[in-house]
MIVOMI-424455 format. One record per residue (C-alpha): residue number from 0; x, y, z. Coordinates in Angstrom, 3 decimals. Layout:
// residues N
<node><nugu>NUM</nugu><c1>X</c1><c2>Y</c2><c3>Z</c3></node>
...
//
This chain:
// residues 280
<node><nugu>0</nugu><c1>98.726</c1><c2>102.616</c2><c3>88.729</c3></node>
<node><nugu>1</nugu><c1>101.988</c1><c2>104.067</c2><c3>87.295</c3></node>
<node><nugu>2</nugu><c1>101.998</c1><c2>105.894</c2><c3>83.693</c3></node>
<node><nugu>3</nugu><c1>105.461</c1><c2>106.464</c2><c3>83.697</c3></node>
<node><nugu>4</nugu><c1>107.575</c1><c2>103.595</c2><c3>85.143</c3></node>
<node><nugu>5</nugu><c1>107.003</c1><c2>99.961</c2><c3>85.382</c3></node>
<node><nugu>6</nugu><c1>107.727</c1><c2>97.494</c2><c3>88.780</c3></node>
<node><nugu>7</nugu><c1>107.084</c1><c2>93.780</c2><c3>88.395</c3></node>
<node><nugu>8</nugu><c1>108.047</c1><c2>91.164</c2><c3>91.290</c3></node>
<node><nugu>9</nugu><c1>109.245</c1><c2>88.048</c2><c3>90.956</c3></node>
<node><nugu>10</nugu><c1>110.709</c1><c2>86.807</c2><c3>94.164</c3></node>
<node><nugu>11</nugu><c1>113.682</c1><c2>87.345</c2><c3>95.198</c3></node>
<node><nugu>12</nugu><c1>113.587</c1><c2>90.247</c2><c3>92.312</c3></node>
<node><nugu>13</nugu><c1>112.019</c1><c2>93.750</c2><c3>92.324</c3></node>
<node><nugu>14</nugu><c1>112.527</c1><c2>95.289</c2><c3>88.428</c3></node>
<node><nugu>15</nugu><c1>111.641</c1><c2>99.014</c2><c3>88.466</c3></node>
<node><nugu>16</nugu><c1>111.893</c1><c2>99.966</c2><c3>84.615</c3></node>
<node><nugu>17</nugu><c1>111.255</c1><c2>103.681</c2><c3>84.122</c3></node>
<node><nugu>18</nugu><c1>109.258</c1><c2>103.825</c2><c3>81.028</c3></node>
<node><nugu>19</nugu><c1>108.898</c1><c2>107.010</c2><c3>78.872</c3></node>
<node><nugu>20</nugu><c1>111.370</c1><c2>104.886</c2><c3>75.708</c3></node>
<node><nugu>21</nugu><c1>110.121</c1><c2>107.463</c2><c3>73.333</c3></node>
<node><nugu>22</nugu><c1>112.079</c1><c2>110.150</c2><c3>75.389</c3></node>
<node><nugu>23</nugu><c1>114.634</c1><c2>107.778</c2><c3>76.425</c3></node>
<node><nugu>24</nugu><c1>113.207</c1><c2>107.770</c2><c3>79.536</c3></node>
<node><nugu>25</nugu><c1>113.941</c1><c2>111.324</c2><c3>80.553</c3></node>
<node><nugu>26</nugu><c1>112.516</c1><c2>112.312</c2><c3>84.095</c3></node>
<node><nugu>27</nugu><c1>109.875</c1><c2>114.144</c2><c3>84.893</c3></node>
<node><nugu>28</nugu><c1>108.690</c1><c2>114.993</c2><c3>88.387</c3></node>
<node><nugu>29</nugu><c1>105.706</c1><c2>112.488</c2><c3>88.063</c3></node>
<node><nugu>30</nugu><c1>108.321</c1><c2>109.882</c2><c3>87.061</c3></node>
<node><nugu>31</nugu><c1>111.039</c1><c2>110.431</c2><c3>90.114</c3></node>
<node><nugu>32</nugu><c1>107.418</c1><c2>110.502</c2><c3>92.564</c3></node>
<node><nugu>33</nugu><c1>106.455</c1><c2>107.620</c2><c3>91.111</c3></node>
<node><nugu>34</nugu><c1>109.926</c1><c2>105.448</c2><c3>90.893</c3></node>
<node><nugu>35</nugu><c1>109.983</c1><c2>107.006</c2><c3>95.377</c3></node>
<node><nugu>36</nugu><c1>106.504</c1><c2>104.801</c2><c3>95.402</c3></node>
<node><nugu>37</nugu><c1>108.015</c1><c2>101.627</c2><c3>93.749</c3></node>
<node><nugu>38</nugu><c1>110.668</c1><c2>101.707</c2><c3>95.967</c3></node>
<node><nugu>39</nugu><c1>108.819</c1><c2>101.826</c2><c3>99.213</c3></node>
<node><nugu>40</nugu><c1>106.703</c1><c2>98.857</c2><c3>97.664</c3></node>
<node><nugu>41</nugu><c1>109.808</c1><c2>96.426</c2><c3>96.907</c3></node>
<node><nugu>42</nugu><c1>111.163</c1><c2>97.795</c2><c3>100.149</c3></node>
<node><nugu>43</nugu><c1>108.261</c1><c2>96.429</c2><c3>102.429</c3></node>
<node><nugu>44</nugu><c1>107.746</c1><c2>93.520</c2><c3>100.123</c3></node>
<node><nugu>45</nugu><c1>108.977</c1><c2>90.229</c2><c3>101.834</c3></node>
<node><nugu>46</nugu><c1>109.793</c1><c2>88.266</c2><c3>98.617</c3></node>
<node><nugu>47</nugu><c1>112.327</c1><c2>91.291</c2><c3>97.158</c3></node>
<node><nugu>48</nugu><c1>116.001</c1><c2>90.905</c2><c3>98.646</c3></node>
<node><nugu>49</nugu><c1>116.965</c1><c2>93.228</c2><c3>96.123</c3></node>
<node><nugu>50</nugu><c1>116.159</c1><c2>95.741</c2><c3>93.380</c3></node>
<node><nugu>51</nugu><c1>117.336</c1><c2>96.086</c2><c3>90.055</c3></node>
<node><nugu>52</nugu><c1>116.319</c1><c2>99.723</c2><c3>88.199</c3></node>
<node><nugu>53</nugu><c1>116.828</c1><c2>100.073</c2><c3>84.461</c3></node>
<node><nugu>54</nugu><c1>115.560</c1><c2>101.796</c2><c3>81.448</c3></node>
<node><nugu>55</nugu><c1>112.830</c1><c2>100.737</c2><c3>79.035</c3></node>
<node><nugu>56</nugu><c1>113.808</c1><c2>100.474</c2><c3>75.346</c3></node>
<node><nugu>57</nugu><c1>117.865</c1><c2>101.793</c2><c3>74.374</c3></node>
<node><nugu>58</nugu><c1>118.174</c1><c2>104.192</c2><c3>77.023</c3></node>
<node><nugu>59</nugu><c1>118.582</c1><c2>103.989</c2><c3>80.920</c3></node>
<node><nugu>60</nugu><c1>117.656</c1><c2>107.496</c2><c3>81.260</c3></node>
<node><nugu>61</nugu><c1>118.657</c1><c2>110.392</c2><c3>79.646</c3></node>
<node><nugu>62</nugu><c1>118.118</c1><c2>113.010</c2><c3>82.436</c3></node>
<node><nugu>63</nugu><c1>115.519</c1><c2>115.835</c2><c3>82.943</c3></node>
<node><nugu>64</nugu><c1>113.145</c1><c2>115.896</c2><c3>80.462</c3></node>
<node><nugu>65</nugu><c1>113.730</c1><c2>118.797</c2><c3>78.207</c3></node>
<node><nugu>66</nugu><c1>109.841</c1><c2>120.263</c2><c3>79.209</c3></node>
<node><nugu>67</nugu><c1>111.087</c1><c2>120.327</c2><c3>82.837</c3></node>
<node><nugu>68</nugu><c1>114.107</c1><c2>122.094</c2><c3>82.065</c3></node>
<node><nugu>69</nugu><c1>112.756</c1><c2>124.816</c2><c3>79.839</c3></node>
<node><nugu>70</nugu><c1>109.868</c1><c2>125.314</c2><c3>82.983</c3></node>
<node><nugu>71</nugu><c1>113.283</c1><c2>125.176</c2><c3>85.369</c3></node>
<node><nugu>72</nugu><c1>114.650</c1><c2>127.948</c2><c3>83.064</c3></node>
<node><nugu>73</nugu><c1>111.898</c1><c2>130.088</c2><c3>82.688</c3></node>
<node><nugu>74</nugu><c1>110.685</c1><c2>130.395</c2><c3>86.090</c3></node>
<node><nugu>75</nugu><c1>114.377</c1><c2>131.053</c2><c3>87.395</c3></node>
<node><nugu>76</nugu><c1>113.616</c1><c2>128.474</c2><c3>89.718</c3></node>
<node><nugu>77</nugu><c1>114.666</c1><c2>124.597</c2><c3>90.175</c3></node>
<node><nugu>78</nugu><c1>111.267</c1><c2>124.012</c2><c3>92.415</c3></node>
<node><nugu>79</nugu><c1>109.520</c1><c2>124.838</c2><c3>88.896</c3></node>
<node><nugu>80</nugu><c1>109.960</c1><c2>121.045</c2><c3>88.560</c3></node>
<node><nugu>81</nugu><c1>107.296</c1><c2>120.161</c2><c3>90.662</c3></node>
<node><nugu>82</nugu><c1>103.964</c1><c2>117.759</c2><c3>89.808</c3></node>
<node><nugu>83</nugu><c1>101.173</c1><c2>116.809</c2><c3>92.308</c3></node>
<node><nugu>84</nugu><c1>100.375</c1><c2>112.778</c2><c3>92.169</c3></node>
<node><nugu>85</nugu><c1>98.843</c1><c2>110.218</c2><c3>94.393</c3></node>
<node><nugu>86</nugu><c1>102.408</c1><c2>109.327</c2><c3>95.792</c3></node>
<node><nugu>87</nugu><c1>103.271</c1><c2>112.238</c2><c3>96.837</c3></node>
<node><nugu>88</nugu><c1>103.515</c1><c2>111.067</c2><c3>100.798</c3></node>
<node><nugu>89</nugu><c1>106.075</c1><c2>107.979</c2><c3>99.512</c3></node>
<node><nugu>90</nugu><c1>109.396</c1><c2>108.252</c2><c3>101.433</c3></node>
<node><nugu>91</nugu><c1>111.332</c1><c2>104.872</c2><c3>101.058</c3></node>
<node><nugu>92</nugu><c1>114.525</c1><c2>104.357</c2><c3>103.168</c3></node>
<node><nugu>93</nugu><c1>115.775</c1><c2>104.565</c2><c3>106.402</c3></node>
<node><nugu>94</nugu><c1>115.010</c1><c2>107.709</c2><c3>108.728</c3></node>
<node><nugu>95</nugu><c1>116.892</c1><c2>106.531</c2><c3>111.198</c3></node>
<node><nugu>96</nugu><c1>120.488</c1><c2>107.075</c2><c3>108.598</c3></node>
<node><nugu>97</nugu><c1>119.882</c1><c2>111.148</c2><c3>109.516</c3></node>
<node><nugu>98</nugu><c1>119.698</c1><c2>114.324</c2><c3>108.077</c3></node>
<node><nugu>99</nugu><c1>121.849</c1><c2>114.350</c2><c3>105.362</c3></node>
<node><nugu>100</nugu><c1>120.404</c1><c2>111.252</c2><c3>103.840</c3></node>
<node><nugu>101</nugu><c1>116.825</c1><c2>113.240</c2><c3>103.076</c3></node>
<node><nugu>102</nugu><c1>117.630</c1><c2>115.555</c2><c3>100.016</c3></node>
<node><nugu>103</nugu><c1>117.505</c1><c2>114.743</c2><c3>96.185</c3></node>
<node><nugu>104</nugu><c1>118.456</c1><c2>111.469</c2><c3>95.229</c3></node>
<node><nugu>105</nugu><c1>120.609</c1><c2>110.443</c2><c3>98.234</c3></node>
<node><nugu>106</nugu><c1>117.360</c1><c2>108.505</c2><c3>99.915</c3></node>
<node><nugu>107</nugu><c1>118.320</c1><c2>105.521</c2><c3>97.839</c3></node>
<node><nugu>108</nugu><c1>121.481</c1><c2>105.248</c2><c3>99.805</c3></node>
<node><nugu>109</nugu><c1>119.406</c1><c2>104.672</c2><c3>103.040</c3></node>
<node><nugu>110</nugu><c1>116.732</c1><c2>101.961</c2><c3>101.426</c3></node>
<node><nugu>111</nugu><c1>117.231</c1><c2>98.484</c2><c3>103.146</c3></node>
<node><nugu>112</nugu><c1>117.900</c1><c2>96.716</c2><c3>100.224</c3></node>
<node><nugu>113</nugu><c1>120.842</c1><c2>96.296</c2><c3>97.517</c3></node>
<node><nugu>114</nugu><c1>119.419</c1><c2>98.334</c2><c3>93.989</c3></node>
<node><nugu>115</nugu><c1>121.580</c1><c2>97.752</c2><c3>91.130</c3></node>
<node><nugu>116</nugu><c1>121.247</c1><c2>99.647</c2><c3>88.101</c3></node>
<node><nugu>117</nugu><c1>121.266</c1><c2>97.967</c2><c3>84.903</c3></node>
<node><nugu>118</nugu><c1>122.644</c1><c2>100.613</c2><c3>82.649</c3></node>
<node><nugu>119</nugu><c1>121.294</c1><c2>99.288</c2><c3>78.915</c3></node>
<node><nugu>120</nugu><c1>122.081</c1><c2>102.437</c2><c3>76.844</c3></node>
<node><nugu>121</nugu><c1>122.901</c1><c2>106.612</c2><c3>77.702</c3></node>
<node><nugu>122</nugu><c1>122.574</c1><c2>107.669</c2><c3>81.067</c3></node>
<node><nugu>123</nugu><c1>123.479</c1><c2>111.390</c2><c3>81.238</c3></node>
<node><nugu>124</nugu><c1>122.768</c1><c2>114.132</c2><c3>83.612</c3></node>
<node><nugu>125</nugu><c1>120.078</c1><c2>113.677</c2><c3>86.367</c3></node>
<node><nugu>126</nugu><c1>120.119</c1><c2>109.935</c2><c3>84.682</c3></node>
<node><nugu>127</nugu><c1>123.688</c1><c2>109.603</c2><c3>85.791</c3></node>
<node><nugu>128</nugu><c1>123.738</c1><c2>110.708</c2><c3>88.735</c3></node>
<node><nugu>129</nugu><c1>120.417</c1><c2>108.659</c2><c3>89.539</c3></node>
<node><nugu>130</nugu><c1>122.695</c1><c2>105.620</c2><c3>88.810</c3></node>
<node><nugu>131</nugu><c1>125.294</c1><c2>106.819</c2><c3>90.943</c3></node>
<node><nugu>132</nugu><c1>123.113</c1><c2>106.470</c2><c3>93.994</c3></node>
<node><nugu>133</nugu><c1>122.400</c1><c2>103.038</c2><c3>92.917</c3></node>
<node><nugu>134</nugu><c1>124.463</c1><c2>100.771</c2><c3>95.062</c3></node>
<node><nugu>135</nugu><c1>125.910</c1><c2>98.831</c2><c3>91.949</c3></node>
<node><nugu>136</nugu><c1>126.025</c1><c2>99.581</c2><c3>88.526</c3></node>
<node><nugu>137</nugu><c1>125.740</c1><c2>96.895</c2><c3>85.682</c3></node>
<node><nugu>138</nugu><c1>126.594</c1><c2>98.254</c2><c3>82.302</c3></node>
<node><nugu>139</nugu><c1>125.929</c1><c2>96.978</c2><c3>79.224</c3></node>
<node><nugu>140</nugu><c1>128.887</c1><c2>97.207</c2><c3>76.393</c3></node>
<node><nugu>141</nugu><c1>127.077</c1><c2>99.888</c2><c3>74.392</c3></node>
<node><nugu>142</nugu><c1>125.521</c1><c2>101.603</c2><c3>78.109</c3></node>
<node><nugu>143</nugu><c1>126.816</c1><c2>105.675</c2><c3>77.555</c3></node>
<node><nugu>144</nugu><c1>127.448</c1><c2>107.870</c2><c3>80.715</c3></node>
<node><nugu>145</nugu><c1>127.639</c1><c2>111.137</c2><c3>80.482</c3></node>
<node><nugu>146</nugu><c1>127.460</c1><c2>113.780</c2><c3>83.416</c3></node>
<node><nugu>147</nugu><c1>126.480</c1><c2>116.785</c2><c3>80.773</c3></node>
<node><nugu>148</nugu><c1>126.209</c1><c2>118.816</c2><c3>83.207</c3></node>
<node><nugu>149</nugu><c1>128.632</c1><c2>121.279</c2><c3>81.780</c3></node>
<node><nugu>150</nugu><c1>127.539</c1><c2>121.324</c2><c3>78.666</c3></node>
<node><nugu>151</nugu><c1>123.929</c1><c2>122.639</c2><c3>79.872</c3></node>
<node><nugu>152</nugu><c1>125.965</c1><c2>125.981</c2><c3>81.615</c3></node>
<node><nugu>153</nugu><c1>124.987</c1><c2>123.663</c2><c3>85.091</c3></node>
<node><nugu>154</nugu><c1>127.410</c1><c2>122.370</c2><c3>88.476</c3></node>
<node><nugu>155</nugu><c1>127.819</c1><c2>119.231</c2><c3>88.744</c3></node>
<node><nugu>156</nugu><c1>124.368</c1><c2>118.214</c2><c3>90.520</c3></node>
<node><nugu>157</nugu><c1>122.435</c1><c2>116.194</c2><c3>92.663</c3></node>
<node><nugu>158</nugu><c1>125.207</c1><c2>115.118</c2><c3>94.635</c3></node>
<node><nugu>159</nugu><c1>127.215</c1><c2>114.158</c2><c3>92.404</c3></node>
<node><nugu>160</nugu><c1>130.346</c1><c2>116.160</c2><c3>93.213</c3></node>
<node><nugu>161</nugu><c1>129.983</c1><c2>114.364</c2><c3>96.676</c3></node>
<node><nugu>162</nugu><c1>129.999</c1><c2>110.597</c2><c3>95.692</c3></node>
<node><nugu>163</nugu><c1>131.643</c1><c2>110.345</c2><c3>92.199</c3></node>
<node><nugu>164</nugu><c1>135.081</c1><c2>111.284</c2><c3>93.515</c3></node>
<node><nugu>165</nugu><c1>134.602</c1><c2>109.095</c2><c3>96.533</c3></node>
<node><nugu>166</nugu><c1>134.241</c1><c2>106.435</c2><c3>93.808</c3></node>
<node><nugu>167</nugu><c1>136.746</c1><c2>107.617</c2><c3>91.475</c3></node>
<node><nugu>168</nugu><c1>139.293</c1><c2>110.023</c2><c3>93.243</c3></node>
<node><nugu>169</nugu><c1>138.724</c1><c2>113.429</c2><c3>92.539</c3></node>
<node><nugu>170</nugu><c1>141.134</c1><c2>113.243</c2><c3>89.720</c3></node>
<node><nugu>171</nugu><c1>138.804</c1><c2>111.134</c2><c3>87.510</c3></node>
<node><nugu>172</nugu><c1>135.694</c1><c2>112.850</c2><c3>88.432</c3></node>
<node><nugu>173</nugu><c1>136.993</c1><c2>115.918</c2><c3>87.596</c3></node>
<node><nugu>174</nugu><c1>137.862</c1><c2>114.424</c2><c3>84.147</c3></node>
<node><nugu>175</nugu><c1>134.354</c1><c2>112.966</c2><c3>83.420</c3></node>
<node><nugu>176</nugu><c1>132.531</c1><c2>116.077</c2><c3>84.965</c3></node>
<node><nugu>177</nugu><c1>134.244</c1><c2>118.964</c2><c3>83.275</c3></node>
<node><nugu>178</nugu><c1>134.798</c1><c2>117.323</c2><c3>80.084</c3></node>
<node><nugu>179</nugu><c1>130.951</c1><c2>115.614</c2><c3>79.645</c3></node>
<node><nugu>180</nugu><c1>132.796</c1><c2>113.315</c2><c3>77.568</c3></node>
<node><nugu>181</nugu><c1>131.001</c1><c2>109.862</c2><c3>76.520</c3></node>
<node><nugu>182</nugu><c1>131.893</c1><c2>106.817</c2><c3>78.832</c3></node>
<node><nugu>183</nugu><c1>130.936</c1><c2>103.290</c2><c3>77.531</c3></node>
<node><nugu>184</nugu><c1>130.366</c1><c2>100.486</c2><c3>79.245</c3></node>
<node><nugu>185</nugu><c1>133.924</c1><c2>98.840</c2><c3>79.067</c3></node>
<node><nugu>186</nugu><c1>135.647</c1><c2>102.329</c2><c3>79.982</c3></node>
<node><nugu>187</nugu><c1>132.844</c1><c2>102.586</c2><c3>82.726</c3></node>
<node><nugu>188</nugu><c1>134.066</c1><c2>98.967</c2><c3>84.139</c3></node>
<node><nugu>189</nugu><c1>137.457</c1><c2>100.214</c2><c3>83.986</c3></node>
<node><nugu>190</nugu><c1>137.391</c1><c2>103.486</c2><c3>85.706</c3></node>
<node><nugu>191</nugu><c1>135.520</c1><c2>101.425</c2><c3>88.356</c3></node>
<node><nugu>192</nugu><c1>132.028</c1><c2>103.153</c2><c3>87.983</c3></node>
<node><nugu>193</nugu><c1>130.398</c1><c2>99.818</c2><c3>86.720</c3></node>
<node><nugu>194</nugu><c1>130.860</c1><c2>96.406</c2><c3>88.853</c3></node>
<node><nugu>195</nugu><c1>130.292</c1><c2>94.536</c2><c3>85.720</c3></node>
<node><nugu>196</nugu><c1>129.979</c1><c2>94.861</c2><c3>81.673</c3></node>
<node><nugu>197</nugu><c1>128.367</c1><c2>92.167</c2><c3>80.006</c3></node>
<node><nugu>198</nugu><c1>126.742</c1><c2>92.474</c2><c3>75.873</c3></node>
<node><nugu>199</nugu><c1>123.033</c1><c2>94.068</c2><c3>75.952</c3></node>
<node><nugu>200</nugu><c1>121.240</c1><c2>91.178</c2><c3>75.481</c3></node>
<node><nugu>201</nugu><c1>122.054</c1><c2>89.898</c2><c3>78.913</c3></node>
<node><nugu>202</nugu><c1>122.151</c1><c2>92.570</c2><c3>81.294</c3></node>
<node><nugu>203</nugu><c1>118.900</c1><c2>92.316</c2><c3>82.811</c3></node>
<node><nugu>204</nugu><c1>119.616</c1><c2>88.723</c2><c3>83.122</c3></node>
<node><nugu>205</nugu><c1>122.972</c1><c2>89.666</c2><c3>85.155</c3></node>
<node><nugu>206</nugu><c1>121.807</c1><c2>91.841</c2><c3>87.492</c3></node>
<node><nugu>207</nugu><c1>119.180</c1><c2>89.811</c2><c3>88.255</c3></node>
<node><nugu>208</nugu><c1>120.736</c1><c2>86.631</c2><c3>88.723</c3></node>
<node><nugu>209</nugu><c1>123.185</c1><c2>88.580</c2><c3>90.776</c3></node>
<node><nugu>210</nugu><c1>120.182</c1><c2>88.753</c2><c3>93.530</c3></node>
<node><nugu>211</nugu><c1>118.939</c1><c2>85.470</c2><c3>93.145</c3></node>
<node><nugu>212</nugu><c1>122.758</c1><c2>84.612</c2><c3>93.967</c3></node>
<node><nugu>213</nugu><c1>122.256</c1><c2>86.829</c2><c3>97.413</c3></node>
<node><nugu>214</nugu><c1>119.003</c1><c2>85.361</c2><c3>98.261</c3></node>
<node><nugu>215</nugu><c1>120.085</c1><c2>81.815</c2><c3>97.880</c3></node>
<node><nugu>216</nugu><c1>123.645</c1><c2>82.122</c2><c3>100.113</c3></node>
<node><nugu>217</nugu><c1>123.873</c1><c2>85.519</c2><c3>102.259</c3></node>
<node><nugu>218</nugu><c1>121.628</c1><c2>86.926</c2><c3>104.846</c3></node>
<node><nugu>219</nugu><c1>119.390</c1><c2>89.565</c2><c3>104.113</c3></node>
<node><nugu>220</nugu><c1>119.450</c1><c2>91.388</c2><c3>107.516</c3></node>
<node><nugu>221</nugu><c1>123.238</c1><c2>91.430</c2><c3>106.918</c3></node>
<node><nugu>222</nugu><c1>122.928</c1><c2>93.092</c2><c3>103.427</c3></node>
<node><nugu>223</nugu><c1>120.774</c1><c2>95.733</c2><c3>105.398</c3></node>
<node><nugu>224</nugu><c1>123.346</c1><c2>96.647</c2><c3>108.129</c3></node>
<node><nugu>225</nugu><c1>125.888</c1><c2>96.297</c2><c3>105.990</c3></node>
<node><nugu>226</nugu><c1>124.765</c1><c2>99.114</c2><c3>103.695</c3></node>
<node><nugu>227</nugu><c1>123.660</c1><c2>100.876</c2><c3>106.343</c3></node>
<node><nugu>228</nugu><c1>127.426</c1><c2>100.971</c2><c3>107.846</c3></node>
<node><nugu>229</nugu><c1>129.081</c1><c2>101.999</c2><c3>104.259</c3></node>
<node><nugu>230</nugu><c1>127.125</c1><c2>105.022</c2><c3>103.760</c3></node>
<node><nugu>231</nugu><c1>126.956</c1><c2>106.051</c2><c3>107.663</c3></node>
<node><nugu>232</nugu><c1>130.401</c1><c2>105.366</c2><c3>107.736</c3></node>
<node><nugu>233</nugu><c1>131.340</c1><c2>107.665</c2><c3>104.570</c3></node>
<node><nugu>234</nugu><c1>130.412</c1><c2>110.356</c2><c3>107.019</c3></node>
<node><nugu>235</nugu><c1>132.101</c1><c2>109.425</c2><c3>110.468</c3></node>
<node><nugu>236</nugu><c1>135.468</c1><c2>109.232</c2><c3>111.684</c3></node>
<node><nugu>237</nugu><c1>137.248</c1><c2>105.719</c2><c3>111.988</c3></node>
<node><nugu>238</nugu><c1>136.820</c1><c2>105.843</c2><c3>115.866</c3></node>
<node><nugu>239</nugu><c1>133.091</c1><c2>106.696</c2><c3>116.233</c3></node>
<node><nugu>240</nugu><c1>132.414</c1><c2>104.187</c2><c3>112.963</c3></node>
<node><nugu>241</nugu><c1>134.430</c1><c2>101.230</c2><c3>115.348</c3></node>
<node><nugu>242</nugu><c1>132.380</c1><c2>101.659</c2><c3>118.363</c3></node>
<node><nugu>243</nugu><c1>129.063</c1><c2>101.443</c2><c3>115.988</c3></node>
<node><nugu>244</nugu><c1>130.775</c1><c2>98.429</c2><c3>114.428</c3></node>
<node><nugu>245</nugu><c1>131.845</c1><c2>97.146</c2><c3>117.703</c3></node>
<node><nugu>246</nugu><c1>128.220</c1><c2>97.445</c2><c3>119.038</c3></node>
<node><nugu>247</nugu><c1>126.475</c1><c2>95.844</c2><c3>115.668</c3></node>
<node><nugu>248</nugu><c1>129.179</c1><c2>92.493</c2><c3>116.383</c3></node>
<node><nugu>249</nugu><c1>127.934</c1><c2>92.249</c2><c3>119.882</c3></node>
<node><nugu>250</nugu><c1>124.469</c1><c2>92.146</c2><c3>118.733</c3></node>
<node><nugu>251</nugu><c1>124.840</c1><c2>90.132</c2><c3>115.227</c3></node>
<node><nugu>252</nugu><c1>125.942</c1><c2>87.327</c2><c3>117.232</c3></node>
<node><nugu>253</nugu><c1>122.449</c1><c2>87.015</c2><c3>119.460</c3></node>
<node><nugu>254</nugu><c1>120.350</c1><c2>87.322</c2><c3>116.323</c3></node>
<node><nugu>255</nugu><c1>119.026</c1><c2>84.613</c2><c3>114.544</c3></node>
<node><nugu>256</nugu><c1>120.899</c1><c2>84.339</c2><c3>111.346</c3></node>
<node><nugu>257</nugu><c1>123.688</c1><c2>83.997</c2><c3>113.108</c3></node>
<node><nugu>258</nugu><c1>122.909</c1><c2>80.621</c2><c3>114.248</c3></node>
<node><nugu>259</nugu><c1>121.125</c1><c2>80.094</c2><c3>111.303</c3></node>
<node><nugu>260</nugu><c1>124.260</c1><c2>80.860</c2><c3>109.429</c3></node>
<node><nugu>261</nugu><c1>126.700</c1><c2>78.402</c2><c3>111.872</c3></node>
<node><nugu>262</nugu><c1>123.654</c1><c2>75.437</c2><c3>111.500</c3></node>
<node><nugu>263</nugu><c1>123.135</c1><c2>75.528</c2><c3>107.626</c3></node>
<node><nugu>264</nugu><c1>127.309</c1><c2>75.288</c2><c3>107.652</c3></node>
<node><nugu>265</nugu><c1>127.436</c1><c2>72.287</c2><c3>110.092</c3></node>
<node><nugu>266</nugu><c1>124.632</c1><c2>70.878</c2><c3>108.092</c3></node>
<node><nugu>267</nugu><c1>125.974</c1><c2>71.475</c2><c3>104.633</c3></node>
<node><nugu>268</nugu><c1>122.676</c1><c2>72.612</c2><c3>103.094</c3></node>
<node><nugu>269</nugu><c1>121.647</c1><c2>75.888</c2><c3>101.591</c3></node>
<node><nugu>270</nugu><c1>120.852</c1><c2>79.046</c2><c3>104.642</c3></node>
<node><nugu>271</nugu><c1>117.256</c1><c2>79.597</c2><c3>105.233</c3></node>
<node><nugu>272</nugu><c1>117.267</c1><c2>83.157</c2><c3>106.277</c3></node>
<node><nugu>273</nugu><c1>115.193</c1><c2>85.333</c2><c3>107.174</c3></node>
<node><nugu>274</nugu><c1>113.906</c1><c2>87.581</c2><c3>104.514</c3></node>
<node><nugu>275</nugu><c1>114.205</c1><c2>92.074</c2><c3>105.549</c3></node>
<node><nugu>276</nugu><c1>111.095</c1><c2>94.428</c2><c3>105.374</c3></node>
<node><nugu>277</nugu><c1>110.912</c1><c2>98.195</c2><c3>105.405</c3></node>
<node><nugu>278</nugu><c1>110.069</c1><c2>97.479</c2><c3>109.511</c3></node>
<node><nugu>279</nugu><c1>112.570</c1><c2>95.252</c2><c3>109.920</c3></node>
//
């Protein structure tokens, strides 16, 4: 079904891989299409709690391919990157997160489930800022971000300039974005743009046992809201975002898990929760 990624699940795991290694997995417009359709599938998908992304091969993804960009270039025109697949009607996520949650790459922030890149090798431009959306990042020692923007004549894109300094300060972005300089994984981990840096060889391993740990000890529907609440809350003042959080603790404590959550305690056995679909 899919030429240019891979998606294999193995409960409580979704793996997207994109998987072009010969071009370090560069995008293309059938690729980000495509990756949209995975994501719906792990979304709706019972089993997945979470979803790890990562690259296939050394890279993670080294941004637009270089065919889209000269086509970008030559027509004038960013829409020149444009391709016409059977997934075109895919549209993971939340509708309900509004507006400003529907353009580029800033859908992921709205889909009801963690995703965790897994950052195995460069990760530059479109690539970077595709992990950036990510909710976590997990970098391997050699992993190499780059924004490159600047170096291609380019702003910083994609919404970058929105959520790397609300991760960084602006300070830092500012460093990374107008200098394009190479960050590895260890400097990554220390600037605070990966959550964790382990050797190659067991990064897949990490950020996937970091959602079997979630699916065997925390609720699912919480993960959901609580996601939902950072990234709504990013864009509201602290009043309005306490009255929403005031409303969500009235509710939490009539739902299920709750209880679920007070009985597994008094019991002392593992939670049996219940598990979050894209209707959910």
């Amino acid at each position: 079904m899919y030429q240019e990624i891979a998606l294999a699940i193995d409960d409580p795991v979704a793996t997207i891989t994109l998987n072009r290694p010969e071009k370090l997995n560069a995008l293309t417009a059938r690729m980000l299409l495509e990756l949209k359709h995975a994501l719906v599938v792990a979304e709706r998908d019972e089993r997945v709690v979470g979803i790890v992304l990562t690259g296939a091969g050394r890279g993670f993804c080294a941004g637009v391919d270089m065919g889209e960009l000269q086509r970008i270039q030559a027509a004038g025109d960013i829409g020149a990157m444009q391709a016409r697949t059977e997934f075109d009607d895919a549209q993971p996520g939340d509708p309900g997160m509004g507006p400003d949650y529907t353009r580029g790459l800033t859908y992921l922030l709205t889909v009801r489930k963690p995703i965790i890149a897994a950052v195995n090798g460069p990760c530059a431009g479109m690539g970077f800022s595709l992990a950036l959306f990510c909710d976590l990042r997990f970098a391997a020692e050699e992993a190499v971000f780059i924004t490159a923007y600047a170096r291609r004549g380019l702003v910083a894109e994609h919404g970058t300039s929105w959520l790397l300094p609300r991760l960084l300060g602006p300070a830092r972005a500012l460093d990374l974005l107008w200098s394009a300089r190479h960050v590895d994984g260890r400097e990554a981990f220390a600037l605070g743009l990966a959550q964790r840096v382990v050797p190659g060889e067991r990064l897949l391993a990490e950020a996937q046992g970091y959602v079997r740990a979630l699916a065997t000890t925390v609720s699912p529907v919480s993960l959901m809201h609580m996601k939902r609440q950072v990234y709504r809350h990013l864009m509201l003042p602290l009043g309005p975002a306490m009255e929403e959080t005031e409303q969500l603790m009235a509710a939490s404590v009539t739902w299920p898990d709750f209880q679920e959550g007070i009985v597994s305690f008094l019991e002392r056995r593992p939670p049996r929760f219940r598990r979050v679909t894209g209707a959910n």
